[in-house]
mmCIF entry with sequence, helices, sheets and N, C-alpha, C, O atoms, coordinates in Angstrom:
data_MODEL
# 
_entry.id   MODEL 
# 
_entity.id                         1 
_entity.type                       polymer 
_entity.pdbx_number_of_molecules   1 
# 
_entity_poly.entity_id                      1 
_entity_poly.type                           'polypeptide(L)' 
_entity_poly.nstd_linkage                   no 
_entity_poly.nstd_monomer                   no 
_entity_poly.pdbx_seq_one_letter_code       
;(UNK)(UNK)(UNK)(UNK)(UNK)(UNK)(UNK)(UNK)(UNK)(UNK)(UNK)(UNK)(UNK)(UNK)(UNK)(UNK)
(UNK)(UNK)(UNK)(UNK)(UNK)(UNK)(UNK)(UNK)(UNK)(UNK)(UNK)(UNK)(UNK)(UNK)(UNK)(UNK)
(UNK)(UNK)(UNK)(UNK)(UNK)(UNK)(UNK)(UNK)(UNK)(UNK)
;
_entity_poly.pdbx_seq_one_letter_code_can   XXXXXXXXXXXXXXXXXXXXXXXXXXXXXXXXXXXXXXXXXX 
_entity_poly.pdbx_strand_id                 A 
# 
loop_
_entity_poly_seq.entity_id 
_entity_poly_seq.num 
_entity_poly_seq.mon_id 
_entity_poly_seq.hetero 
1 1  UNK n 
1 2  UNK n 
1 3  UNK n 
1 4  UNK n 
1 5  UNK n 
1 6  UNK n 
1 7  UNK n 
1 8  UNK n 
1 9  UNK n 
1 10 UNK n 
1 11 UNK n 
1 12 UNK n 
1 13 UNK n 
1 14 UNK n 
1 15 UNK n 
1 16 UNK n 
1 17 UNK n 
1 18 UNK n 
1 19 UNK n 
1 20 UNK n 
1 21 UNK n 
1 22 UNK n 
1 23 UNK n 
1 24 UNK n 
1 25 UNK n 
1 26 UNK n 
1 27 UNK n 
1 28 UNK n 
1 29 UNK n 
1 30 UNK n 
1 31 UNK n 
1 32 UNK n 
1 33 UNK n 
1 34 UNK n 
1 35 UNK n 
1 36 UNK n 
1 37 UNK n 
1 38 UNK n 
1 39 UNK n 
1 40 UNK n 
1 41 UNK n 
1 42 UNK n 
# 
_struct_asym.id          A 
_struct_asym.entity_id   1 
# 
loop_
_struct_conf.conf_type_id 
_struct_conf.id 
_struct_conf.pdbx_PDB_helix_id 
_struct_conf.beg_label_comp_id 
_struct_conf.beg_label_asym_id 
_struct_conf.beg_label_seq_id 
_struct_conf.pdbx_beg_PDB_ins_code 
_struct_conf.end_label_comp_id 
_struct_conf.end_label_asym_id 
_struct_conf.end_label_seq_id 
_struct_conf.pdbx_end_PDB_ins_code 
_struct_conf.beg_auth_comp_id 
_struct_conf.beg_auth_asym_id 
_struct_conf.beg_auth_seq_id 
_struct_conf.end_auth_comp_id 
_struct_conf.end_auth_asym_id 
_struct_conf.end_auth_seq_id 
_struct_conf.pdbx_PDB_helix_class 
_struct_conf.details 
_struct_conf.pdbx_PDB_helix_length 
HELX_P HELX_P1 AA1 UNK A 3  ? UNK A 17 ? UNK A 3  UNK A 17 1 ? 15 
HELX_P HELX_P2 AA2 UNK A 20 ? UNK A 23 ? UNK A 20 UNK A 23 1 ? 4  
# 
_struct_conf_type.id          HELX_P 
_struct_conf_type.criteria    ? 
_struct_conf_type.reference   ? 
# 
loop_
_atom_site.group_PDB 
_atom_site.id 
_atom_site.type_symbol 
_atom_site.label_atom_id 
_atom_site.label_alt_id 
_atom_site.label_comp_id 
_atom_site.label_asym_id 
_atom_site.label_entity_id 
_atom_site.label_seq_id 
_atom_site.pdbx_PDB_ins_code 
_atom_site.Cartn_x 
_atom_site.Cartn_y 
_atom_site.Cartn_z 
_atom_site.occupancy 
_atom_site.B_iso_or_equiv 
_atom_site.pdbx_formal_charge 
_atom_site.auth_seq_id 
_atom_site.auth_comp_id 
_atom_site.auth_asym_id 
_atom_site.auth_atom_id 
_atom_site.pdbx_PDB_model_num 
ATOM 1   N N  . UNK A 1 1  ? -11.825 -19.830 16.496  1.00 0.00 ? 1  UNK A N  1 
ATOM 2   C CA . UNK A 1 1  ? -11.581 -18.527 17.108  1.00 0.00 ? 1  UNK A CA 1 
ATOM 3   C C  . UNK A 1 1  ? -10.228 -17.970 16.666  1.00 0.00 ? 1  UNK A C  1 
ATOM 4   O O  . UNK A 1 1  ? -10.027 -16.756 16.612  1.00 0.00 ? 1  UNK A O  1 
ATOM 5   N N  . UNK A 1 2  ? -9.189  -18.996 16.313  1.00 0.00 ? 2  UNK A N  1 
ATOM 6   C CA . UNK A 1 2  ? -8.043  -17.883 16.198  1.00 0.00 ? 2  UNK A CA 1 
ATOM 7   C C  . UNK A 1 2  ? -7.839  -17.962 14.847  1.00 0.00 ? 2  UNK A C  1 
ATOM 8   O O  . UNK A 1 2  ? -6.778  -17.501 14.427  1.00 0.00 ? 2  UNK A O  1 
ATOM 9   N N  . UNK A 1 3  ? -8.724  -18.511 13.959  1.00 0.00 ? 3  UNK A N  1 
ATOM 10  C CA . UNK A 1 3  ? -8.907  -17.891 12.549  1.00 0.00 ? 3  UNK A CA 1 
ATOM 11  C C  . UNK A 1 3  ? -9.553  -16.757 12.470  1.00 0.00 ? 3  UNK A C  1 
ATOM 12  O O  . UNK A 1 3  ? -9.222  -15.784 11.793  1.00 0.00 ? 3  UNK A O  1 
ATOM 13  N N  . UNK A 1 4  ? -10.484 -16.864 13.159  1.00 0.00 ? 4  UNK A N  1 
ATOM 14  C CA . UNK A 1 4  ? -10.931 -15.104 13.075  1.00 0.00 ? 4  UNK A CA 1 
ATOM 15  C C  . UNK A 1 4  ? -10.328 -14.485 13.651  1.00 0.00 ? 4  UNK A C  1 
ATOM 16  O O  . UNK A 1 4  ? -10.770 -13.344 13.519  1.00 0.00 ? 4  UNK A O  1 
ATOM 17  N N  . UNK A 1 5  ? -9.118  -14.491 14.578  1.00 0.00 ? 5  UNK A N  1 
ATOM 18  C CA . UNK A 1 5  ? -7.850  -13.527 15.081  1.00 0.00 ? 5  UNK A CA 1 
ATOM 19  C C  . UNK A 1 5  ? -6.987  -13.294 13.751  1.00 0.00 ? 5  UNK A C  1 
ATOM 20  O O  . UNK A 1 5  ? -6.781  -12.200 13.227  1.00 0.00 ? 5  UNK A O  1 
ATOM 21  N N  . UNK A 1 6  ? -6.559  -14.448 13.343  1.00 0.00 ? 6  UNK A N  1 
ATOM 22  C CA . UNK A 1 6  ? -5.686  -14.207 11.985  1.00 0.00 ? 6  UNK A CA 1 
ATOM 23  C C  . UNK A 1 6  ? -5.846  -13.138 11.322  1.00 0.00 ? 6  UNK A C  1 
ATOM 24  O O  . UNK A 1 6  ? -5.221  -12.088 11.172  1.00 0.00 ? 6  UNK A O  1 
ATOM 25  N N  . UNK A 1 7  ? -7.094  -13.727 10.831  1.00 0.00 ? 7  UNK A N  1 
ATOM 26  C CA . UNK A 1 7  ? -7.821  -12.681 9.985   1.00 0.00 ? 7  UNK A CA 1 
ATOM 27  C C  . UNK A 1 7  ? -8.066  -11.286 10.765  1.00 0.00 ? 7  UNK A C  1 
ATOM 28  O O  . UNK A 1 7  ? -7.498  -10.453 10.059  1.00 0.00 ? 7  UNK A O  1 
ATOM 29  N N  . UNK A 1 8  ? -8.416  -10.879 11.452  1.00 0.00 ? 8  UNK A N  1 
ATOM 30  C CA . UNK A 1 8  ? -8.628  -9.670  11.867  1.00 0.00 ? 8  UNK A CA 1 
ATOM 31  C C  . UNK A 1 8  ? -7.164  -8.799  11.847  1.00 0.00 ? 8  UNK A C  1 
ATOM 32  O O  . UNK A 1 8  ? -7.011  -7.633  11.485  1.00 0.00 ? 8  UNK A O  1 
ATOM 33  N N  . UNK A 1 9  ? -6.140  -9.753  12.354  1.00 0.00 ? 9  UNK A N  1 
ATOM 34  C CA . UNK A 1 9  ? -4.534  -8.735  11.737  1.00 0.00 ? 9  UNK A CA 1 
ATOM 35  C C  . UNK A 1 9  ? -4.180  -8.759  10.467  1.00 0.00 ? 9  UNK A C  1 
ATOM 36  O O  . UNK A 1 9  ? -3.454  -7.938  9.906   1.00 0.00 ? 9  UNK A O  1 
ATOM 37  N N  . UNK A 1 10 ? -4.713  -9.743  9.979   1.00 0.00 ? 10 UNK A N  1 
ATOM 38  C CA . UNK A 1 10 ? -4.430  -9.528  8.008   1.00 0.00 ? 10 UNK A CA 1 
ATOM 39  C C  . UNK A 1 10 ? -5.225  -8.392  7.913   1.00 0.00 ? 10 UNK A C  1 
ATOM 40  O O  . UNK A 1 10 ? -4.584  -7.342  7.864   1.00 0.00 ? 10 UNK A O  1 
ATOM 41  N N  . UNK A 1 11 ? -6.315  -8.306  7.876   1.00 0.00 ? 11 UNK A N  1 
ATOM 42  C CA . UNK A 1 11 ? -7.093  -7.144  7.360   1.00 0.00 ? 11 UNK A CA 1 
ATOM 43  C C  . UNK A 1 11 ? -6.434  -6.146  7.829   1.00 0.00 ? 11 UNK A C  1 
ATOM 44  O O  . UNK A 1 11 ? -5.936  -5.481  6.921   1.00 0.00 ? 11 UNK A O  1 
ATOM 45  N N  . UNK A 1 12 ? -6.235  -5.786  8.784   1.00 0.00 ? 12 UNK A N  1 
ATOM 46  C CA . UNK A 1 12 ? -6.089  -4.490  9.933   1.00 0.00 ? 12 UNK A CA 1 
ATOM 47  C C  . UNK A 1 12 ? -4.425  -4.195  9.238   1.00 0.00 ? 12 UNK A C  1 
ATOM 48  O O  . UNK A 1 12 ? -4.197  -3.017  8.962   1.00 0.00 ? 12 UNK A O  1 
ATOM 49  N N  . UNK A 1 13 ? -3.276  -5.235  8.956   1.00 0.00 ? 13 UNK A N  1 
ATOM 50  C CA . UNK A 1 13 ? -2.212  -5.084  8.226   1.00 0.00 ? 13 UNK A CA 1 
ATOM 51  C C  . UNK A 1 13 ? -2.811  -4.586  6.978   1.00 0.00 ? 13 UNK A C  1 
ATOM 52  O O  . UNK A 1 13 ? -2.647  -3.416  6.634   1.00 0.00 ? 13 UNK A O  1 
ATOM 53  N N  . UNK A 1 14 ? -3.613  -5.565  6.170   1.00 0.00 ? 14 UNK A N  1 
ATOM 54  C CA . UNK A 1 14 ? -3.921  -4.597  4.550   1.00 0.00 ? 14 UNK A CA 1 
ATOM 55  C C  . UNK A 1 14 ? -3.960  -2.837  4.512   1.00 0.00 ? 14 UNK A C  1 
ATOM 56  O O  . UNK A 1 14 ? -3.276  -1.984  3.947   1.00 0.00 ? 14 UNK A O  1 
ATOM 57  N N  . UNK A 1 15 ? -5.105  -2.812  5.401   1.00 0.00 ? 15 UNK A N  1 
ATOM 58  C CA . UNK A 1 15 ? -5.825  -1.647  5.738   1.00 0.00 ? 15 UNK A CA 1 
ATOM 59  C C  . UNK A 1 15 ? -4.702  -0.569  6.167   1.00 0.00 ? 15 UNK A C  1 
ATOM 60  O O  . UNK A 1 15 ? -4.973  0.623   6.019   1.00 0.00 ? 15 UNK A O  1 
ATOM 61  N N  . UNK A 1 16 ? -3.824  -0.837  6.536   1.00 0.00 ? 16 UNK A N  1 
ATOM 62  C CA . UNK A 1 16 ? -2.396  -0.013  7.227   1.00 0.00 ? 16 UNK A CA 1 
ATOM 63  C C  . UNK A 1 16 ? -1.489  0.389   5.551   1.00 0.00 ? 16 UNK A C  1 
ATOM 64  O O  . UNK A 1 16 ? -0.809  1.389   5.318   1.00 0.00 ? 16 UNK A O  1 
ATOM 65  N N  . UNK A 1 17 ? -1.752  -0.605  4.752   1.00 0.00 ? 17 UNK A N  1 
ATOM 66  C CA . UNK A 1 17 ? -1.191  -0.756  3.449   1.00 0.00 ? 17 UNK A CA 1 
ATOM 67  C C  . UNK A 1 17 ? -1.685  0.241   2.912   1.00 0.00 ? 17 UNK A C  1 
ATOM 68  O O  . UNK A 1 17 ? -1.287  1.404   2.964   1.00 0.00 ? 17 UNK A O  1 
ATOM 69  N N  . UNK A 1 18 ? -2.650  -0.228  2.330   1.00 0.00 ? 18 UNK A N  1 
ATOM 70  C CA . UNK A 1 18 ? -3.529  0.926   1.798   1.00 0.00 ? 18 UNK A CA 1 
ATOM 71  C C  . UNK A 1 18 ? -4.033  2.378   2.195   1.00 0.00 ? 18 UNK A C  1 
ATOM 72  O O  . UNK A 1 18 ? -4.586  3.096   1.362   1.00 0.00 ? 18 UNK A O  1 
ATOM 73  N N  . UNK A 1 19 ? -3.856  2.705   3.275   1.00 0.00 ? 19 UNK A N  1 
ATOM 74  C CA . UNK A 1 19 ? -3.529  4.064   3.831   1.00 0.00 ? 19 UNK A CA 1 
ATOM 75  C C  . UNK A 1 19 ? -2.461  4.581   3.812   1.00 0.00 ? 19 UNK A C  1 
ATOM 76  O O  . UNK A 1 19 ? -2.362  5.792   4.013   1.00 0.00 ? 19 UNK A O  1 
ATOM 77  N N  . UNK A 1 20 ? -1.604  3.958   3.617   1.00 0.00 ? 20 UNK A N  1 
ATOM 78  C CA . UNK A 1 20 ? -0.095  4.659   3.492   1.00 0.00 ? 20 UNK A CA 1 
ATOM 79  C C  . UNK A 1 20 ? 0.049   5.072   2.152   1.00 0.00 ? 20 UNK A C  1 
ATOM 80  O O  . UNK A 1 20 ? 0.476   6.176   1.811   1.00 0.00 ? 20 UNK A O  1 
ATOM 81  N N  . UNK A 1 21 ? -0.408  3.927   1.198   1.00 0.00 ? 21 UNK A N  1 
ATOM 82  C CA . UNK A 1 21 ? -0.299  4.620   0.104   1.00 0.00 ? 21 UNK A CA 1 
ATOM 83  C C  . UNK A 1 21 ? -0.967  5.163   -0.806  1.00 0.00 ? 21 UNK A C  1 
ATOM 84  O O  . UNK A 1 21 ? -0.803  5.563   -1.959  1.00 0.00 ? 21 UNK A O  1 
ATOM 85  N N  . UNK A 1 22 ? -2.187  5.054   0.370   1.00 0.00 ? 22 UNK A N  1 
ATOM 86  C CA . UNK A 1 22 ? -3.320  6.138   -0.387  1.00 0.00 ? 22 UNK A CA 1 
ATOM 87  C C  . UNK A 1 22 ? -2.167  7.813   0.044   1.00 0.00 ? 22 UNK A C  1 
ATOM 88  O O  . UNK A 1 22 ? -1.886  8.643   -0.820  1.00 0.00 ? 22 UNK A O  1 
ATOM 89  N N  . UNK A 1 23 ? -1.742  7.905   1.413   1.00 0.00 ? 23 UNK A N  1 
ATOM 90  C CA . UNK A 1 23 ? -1.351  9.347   1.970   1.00 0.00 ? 23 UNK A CA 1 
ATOM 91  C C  . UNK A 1 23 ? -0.395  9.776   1.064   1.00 0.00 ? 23 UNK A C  1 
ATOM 92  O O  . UNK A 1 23 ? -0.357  10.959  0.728   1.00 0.00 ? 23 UNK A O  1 
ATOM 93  N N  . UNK A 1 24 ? 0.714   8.603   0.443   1.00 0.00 ? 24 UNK A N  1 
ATOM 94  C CA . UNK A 1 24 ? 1.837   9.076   -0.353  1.00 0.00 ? 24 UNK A CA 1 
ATOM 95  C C  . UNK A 1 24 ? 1.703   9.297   -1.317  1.00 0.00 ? 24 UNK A C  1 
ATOM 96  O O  . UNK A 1 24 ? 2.610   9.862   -1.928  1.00 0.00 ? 24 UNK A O  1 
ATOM 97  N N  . UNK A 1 25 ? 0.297   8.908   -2.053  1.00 0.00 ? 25 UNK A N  1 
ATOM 98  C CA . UNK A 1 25 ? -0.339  9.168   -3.681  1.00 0.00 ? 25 UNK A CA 1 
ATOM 99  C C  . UNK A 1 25 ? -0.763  10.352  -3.623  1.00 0.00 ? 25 UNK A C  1 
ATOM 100 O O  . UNK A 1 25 ? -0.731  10.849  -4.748  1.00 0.00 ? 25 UNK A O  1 
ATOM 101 N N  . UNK A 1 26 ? -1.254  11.244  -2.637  1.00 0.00 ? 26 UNK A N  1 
ATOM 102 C CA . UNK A 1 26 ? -1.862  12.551  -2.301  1.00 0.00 ? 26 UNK A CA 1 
ATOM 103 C C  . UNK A 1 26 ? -1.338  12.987  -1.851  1.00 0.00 ? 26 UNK A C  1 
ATOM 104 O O  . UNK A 1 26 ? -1.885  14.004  -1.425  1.00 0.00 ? 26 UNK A O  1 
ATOM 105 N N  . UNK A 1 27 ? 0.130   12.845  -1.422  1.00 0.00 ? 27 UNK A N  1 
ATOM 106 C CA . UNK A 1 27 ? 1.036   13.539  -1.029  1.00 0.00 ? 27 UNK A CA 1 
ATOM 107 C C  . UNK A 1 27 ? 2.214   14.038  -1.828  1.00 0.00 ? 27 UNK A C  1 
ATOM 108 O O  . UNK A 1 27 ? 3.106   14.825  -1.507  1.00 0.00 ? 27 UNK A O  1 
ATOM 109 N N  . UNK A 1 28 ? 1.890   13.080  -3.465  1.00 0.00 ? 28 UNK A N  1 
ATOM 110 C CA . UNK A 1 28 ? 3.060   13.576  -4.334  1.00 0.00 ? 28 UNK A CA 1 
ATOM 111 C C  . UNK A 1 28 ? 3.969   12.592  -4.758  1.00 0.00 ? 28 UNK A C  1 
ATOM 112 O O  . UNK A 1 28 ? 4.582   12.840  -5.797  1.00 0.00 ? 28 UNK A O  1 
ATOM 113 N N  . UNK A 1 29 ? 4.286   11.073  -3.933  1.00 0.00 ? 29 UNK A N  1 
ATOM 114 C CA . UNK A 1 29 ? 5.082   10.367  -3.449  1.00 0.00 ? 29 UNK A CA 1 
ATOM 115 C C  . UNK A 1 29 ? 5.156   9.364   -4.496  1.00 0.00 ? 29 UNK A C  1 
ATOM 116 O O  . UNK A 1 29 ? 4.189   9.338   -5.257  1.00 0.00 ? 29 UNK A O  1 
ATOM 117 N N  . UNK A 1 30 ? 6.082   8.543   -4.697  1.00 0.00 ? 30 UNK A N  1 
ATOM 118 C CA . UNK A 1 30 ? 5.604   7.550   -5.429  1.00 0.00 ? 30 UNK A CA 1 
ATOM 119 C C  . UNK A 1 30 ? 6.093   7.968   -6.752  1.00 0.00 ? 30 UNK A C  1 
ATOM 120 O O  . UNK A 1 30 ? 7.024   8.732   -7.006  1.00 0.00 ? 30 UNK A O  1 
ATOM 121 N N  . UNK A 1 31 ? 5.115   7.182   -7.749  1.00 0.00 ? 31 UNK A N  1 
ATOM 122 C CA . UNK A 1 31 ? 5.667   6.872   -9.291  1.00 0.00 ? 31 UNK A CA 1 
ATOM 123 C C  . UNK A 1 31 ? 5.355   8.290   -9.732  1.00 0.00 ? 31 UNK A C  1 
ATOM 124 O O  . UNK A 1 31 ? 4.329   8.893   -9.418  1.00 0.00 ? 31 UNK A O  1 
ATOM 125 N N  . UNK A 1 32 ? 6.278   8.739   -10.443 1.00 0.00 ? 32 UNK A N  1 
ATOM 126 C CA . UNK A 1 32 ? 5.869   10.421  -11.141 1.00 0.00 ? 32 UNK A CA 1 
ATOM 127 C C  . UNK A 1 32 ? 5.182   10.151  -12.488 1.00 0.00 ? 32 UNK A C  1 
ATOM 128 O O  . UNK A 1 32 ? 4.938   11.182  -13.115 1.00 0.00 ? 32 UNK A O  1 
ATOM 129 N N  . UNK A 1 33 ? 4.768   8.860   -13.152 1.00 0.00 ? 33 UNK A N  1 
ATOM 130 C CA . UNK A 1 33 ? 4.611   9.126   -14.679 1.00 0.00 ? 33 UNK A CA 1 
ATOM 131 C C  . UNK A 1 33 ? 5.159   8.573   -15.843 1.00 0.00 ? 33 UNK A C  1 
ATOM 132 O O  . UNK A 1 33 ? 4.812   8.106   -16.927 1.00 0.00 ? 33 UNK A O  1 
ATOM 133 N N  . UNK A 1 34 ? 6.408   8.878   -15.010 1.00 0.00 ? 34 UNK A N  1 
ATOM 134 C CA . UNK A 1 34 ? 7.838   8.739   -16.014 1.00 0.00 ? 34 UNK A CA 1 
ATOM 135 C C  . UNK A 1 34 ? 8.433   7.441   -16.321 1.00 0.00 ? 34 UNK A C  1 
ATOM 136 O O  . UNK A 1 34 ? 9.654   7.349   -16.451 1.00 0.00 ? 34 UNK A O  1 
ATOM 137 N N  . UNK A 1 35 ? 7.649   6.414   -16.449 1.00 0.00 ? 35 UNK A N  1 
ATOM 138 C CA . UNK A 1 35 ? 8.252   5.125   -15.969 1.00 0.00 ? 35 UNK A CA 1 
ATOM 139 C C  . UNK A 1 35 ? 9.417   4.510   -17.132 1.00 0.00 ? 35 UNK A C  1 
ATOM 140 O O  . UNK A 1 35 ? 9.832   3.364   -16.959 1.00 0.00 ? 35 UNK A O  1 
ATOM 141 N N  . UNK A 1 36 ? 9.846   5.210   -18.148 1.00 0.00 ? 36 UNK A N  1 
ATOM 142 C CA . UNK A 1 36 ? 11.157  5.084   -18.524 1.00 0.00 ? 36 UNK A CA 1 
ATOM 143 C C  . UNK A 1 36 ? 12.425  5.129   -17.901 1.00 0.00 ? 36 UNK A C  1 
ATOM 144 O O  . UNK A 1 36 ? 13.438  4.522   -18.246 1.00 0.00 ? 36 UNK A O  1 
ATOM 145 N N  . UNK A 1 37 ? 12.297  5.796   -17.085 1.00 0.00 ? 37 UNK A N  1 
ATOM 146 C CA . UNK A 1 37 ? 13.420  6.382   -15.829 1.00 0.00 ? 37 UNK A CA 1 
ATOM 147 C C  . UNK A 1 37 ? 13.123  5.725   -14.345 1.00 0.00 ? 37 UNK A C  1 
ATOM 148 O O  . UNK A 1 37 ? 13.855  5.911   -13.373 1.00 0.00 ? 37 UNK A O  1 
ATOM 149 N N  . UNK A 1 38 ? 11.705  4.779   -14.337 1.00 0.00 ? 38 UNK A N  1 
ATOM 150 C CA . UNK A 1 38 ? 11.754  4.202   -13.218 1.00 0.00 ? 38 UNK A CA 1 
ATOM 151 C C  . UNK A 1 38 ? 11.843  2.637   -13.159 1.00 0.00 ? 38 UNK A C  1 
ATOM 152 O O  . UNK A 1 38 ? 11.342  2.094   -14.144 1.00 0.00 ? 38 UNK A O  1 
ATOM 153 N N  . UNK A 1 39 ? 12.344  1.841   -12.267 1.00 0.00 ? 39 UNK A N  1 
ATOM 154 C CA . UNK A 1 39 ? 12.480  0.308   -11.997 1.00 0.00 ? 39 UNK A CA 1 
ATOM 155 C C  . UNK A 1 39 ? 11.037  0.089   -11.701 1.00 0.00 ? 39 UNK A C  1 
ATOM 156 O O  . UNK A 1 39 ? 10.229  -0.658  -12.253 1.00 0.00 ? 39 UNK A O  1 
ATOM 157 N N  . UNK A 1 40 ? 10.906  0.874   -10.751 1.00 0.00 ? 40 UNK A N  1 
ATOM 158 C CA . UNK A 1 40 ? 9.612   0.704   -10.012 1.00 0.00 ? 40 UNK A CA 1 
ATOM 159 C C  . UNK A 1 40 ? 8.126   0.638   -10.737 1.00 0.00 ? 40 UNK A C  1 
ATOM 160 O O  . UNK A 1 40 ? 7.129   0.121   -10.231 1.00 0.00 ? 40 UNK A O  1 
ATOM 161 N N  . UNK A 1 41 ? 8.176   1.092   -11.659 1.00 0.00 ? 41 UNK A N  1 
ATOM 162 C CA . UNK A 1 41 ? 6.562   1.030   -12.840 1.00 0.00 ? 41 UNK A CA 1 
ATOM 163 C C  . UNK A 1 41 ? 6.879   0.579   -13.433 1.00 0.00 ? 41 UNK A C  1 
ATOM 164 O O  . UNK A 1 41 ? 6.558   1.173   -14.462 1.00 0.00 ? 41 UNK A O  1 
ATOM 165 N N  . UNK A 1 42 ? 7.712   -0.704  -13.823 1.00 0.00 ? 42 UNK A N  1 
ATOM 166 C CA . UNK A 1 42 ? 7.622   -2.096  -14.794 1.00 0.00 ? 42 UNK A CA 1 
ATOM 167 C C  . UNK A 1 42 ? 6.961   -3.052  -14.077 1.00 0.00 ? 42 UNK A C  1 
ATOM 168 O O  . UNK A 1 42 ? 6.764   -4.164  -14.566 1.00 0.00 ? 42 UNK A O  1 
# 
């Protein structure tokens, strides 16, 4: 039983993941492209 608790906040954490940065990818947010000029897209 409290493996399937575990699991139900891992998922429910992923799922929080992936909505955020689904909203900030459609919001503009994030990597522009440019990844010469960024740390972040290596």
């Amino acid at each position: 039983m409290g493996t399937i608790f575990v699991a139900a906040i891992v998922a429910a954490a992923a799922g929080l993941a992936v909505r955020s940065i689904y909203k900030d990818k459609k919001a503009g947010k994030g990597c522009n492209g440019n990844c010469g000029n960024c740390k972040g897209c290596h």
